[in-house]
C-alpha distance (Angstrom), angle and dihedral (degrees) to the residues before:
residue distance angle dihedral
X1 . . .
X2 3.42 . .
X3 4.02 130.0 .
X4 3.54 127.3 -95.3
X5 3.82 111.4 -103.6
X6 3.63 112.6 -92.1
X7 3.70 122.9 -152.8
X8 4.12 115.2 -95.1
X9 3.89 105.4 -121.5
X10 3.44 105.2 -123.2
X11 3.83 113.2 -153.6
X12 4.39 117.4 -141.2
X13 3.73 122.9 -162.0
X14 3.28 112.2 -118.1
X15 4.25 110.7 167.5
X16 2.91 136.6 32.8
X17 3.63 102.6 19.1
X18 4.27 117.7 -130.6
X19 3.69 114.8 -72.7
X20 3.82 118.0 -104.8
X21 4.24 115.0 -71.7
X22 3.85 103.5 -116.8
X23 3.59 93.6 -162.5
X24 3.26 100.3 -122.7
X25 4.53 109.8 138.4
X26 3.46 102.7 -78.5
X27 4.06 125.4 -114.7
X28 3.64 143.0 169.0
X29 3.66 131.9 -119.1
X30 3.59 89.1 -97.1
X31 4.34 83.0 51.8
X32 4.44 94.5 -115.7
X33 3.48 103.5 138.5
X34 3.31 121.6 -138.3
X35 3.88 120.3 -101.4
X36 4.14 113.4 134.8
X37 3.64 126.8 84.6
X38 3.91 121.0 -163.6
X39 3.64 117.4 -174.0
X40 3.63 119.2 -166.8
X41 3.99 99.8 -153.2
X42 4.22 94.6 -177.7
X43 3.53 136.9 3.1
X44 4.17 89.6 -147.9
X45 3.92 119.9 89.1
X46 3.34 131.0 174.2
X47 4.07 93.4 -134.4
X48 3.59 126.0 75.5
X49 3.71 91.8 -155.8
X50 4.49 103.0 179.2
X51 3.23 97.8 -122.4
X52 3.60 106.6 48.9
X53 3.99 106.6 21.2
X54 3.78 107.0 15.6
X55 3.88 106.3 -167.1
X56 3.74 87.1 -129.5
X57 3.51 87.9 74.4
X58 4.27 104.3 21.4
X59 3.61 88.7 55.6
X60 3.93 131.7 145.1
X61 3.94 90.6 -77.8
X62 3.93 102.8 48.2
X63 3.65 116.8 113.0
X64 3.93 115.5 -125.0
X65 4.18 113.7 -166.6
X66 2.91 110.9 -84.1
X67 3.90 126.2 -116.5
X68 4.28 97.0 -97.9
X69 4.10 87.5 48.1
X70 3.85 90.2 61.0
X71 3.42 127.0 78.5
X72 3.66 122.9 -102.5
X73 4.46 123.3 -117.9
X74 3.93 80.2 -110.3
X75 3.84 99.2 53.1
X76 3.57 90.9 41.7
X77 4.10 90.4 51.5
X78 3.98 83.0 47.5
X79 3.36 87.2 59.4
X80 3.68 107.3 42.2
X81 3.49 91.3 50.1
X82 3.55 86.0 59.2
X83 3.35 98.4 47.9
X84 3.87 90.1 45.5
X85 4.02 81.7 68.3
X86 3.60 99.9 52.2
X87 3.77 93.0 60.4
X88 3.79 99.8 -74.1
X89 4.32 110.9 147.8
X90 3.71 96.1 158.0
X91 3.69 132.6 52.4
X92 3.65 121.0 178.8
X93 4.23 120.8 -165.4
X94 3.78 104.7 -146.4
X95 3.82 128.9 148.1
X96 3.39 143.1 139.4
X97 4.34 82.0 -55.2
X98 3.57 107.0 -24.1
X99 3.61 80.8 -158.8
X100 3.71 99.3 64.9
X101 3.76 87.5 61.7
X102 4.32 106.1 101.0
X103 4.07 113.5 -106.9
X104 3.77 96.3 -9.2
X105 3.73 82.6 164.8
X106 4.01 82.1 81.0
X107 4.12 91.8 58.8
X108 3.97 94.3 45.8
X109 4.09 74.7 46.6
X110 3.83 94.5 57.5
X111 3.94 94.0 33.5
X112 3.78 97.6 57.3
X113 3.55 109.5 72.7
X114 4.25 82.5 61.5
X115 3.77 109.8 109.5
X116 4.54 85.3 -113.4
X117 3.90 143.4 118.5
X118 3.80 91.2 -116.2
X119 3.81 114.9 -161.6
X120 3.53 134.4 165.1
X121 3.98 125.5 -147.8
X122 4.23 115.5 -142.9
X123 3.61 147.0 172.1
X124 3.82 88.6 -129.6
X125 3.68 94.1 -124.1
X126 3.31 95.9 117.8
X127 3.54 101.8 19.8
X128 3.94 105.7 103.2
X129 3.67 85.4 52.0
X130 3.85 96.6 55.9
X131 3.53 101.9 24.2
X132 3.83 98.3 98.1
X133 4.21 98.2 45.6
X134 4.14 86.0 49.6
X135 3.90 92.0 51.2
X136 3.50 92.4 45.5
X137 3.98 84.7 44.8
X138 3.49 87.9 54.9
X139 3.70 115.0 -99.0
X140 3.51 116.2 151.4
X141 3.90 107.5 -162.4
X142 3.69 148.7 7.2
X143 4.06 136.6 -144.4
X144 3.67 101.0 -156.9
X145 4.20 112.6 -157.6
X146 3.76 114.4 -130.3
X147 2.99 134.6 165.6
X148 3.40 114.5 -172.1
X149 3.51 136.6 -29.0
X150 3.68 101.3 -127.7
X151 3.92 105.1 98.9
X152 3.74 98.2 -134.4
X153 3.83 101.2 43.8
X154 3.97 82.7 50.3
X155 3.77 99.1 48.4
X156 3.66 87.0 49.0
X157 3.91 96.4 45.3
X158 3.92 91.6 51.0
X159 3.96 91.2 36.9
X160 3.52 87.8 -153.9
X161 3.83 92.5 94.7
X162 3.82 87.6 -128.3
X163 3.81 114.6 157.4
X164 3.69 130.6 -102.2
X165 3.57 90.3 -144.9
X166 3.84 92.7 59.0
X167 3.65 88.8 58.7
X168 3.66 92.6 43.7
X169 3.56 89.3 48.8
X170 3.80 87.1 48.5
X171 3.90 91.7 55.1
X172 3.29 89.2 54.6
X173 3.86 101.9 51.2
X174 4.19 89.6 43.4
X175 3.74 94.2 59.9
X176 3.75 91.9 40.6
X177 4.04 81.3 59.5
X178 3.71 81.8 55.9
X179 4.14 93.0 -109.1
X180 3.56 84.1 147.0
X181 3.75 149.6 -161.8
X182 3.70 85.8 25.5
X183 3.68 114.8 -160.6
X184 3.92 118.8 -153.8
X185 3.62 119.0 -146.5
X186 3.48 123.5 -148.2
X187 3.10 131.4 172.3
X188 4.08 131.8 -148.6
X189 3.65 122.7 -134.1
X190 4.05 107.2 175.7
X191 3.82 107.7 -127.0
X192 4.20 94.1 21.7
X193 3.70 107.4 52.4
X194 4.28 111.9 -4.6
X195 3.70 91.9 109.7
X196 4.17 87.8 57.5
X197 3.69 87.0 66.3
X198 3.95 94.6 92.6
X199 3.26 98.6 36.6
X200 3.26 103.8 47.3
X201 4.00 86.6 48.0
X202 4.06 91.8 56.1
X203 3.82 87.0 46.8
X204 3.49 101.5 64.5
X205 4.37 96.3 23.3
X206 3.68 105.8 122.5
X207 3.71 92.4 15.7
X208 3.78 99.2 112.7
X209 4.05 79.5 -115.2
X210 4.05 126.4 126.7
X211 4.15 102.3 -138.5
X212 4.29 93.5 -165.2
X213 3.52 107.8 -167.2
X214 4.11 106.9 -147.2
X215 4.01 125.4 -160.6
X216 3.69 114.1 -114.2
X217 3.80 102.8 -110.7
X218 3.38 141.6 -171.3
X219 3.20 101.9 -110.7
X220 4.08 122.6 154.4
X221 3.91 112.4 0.4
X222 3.71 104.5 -100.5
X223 3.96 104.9 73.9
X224 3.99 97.9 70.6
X225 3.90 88.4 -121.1
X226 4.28 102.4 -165.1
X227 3.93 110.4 178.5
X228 4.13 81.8 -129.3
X229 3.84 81.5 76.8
X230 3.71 98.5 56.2
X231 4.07 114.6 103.1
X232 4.29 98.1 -152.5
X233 4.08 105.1 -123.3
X234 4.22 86.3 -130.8
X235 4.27 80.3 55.8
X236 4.24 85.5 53.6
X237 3.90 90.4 47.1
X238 3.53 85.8 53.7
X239 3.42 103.7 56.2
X240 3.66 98.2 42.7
X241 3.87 94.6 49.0
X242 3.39 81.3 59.1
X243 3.33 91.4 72.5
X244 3.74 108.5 23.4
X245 3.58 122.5 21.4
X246 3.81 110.8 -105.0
X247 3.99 128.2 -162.1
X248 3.90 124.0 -174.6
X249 3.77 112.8 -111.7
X250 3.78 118.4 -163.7
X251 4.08 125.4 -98.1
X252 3.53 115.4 -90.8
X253 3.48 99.1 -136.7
X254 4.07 134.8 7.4
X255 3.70 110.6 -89.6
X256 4.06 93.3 28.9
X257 4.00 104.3 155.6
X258 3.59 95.3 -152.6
X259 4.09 127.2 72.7
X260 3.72 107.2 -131.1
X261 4.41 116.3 -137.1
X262 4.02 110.1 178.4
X263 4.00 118.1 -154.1
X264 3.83 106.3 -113.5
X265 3.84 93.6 -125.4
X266 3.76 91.8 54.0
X267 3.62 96.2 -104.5
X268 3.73 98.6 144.6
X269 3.89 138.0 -84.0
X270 3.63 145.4 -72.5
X271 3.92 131.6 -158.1
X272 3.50 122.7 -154.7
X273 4.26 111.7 -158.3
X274 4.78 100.8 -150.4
X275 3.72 95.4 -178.9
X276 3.73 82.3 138.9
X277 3.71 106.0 48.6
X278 3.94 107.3 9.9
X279 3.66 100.1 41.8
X280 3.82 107.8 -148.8
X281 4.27 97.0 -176.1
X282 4.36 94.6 118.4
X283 3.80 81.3 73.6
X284 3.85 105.3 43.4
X285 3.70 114.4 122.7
X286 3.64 97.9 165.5
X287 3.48 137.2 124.5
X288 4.43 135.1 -166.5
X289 3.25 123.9 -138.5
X290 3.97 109.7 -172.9
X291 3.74 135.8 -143.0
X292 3.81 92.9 -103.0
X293 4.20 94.9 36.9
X294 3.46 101.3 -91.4
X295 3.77 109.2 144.1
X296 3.95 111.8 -149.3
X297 3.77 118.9 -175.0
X298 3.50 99.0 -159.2
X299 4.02 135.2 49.5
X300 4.38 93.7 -127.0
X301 3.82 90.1 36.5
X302 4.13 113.9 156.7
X303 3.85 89.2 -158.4
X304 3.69 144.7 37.5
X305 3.85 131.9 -146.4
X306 4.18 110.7 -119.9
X307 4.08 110.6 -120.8
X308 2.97 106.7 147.5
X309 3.64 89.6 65.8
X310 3.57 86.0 54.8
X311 3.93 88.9 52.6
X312 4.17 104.4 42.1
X313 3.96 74.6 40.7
X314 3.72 92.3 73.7
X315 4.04 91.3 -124.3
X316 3.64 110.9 164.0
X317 3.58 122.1 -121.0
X318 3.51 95.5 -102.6
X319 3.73 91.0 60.7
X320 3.82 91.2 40.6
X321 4.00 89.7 58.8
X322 3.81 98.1 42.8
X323 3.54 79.3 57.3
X324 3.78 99.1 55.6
X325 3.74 90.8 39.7
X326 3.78 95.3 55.1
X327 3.66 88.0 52.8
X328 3.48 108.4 44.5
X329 4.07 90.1 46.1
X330 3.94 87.6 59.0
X331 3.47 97.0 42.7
X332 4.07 108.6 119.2
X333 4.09 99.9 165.6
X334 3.52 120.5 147.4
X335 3.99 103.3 146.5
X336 3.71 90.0 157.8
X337 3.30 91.9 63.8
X338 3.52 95.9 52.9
X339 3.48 99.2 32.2
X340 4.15 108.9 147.4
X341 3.84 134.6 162.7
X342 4.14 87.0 -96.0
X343 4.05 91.9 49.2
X344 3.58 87.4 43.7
X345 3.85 94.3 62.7
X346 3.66 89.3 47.5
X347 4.11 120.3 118.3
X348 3.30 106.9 -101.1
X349 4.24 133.7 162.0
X350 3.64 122.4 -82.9
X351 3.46 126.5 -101.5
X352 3.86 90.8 -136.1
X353 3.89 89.1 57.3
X354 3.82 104.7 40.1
X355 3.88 94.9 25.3
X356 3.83 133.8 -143.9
């Protein structure tokens, strides 16, 4: 059974403070500059998806933040706009469900007038609902989660017993809005959802959809993550080319996650997401911003960076950048790279609270 969720140590600067930002572009010590924004907006979701928030461990009794720990629409606007002038050009609202979080319209609101592809990542549950206020709010796209398409595999992988045909239906209603290319995430758990792989590729071909198949990873310490369960992307491209002739299509943009195959009659695109097996951390230029403001500059971190004591501490901007600057330029991660049975078992954040 797996662990009860311990609490991510978050680590606060005390002395001497971060030298001055020279403003010089920003890179690491491995020379990625820095470029992707993920903001965590809760750590609550109403999903209990079993590989992020088993229900073993998210049950009735476990203790989500509560509303004075997280940070506020106008602290996390302070932020992004600071971020936006390091070098940021893409921020991404995630969470837990972004969509849980009251009147996120207002955030998208505050985040738009920023010079960014700004995207938002969702179960779809509440989606057709909301889809409409965020558009006119000015969201641009939406990464829908799904799992599969087949009703019972779904209800089981959310173990919420929510629909597939409410997401579906939610799909449907977001690009409507004109929250499009939507790209559906699913990802592939050998034994649970491996044999959804076609089907959920002929579902959405010719849609004007992006189906990105992701790698089950080990990611937080809570989700019993065994490499047995991992589906290889190259195994994914197999099956579908199977059935429809695939060819690879080039990234769109340095630092894309996702490995791009076209159908050969034009029918669309899938991704496929190797963190697992074809280790893509050389070209990471992503940052994590948490629900409570700790900043995390990898996906399996073991520790955060404090600032939101920085911002209830009435720092100045100034200080607040030197401080992301002197991070991000001695950041060195590359965990997928190195990724073993040992580093697998290693305490690391939850999805749920840093987000994907």
């Amino acid at each position: 059974m797996p662990e009860k969720v311990i609490p991510i140590r978050t680590e606060a600067r005390s002395a001497p403070p971060a030298p001055a930002y020279d403003g010089a572009p920003l890179a690491d010590t491995l020379g990625r500059e820095l470029r992707d924004l993920r903001i965590s907006v809760t750590d609550r979701c109403n999903f209990r998806c079993v590989y992020c928030m088993p229900r073993e461990v998210f049950d009735a009794n476990h203790e989500f933040l509560p509303h004075s720990a997280i940070l506020s629409f106008e602290e996390i606007a302070r932020l992004a706009r600071i971020f936006v002038g390091l070098g940021v050009d893409k921020i991404r609202l995630t969470g837990g469900e972004p969509l849980v979080r009251r009147d996120l319209h207002r955030l998208v609101a505050m985040l738009a007038g920023l010079d960014v592809d700004l995207t938002l990542t969702t179960n779809g549950s509440l989606l057709a609902k909301q889809a409409r206020a965020l558009k006119k709010a000015g969201l641009k796209r939406v990464t829908v989660s799904l799992d599969s398409i087949d009703d019972a595999v779904f209800r089981a992988m959310n173990d919420a017993d929510y629909p597939v045909a409410k997401v579906l239906e939610a799909i449907d209603v977001a690009a409507a809005e004109g929250l499009a290319p939507i790209k559906i995430n699913m990802v592939v758990k050998r034994g649970v959802n491996d044999q959804e792989i076609v089907p959920m590729a002929r579902r959405f071909r010719a849609s004007g959809h992006i189906v990105r198949f992701i790698e089950y990873m080990d990611v937080g310490s809570t989700n019993g993550w065994r490499m047995d369960d991992v589906v290889p992307s190259a195994e994914v491209v197999k099956k579908i080319g199977e059935h429809f002739a695939l060819v690879p299509a080039d990234p769109n943009y340095t630092g894309e996650v996702a490995e791009r195959w076209r159908y050969a009659d034009g029918a669309g695109e899938i991704g496929v997401i190797s963190s697992v097996t074809q280790a893509f951390c050389r070209d990471c230029t992503r940052m994590r911003l948490s629900t409570e403001g700790s900043l995390f500059t990898c996906l399996f971190a073991q520790h955060g960076h404090d600032l939101k004591g920085l911002l209830r501490g009435g720092a100045s901007d100034e200080q607040i950048v030197n401080e992301i600057a002197h991070l991000w330029r001695r950041r060195g991660d590359r965990y997928s790279e190195i990724r073993t049975a040992e580093t697998a078992r290693l305490h690391k954040v939850e999805m749920s609270y840093i987000g994907g």
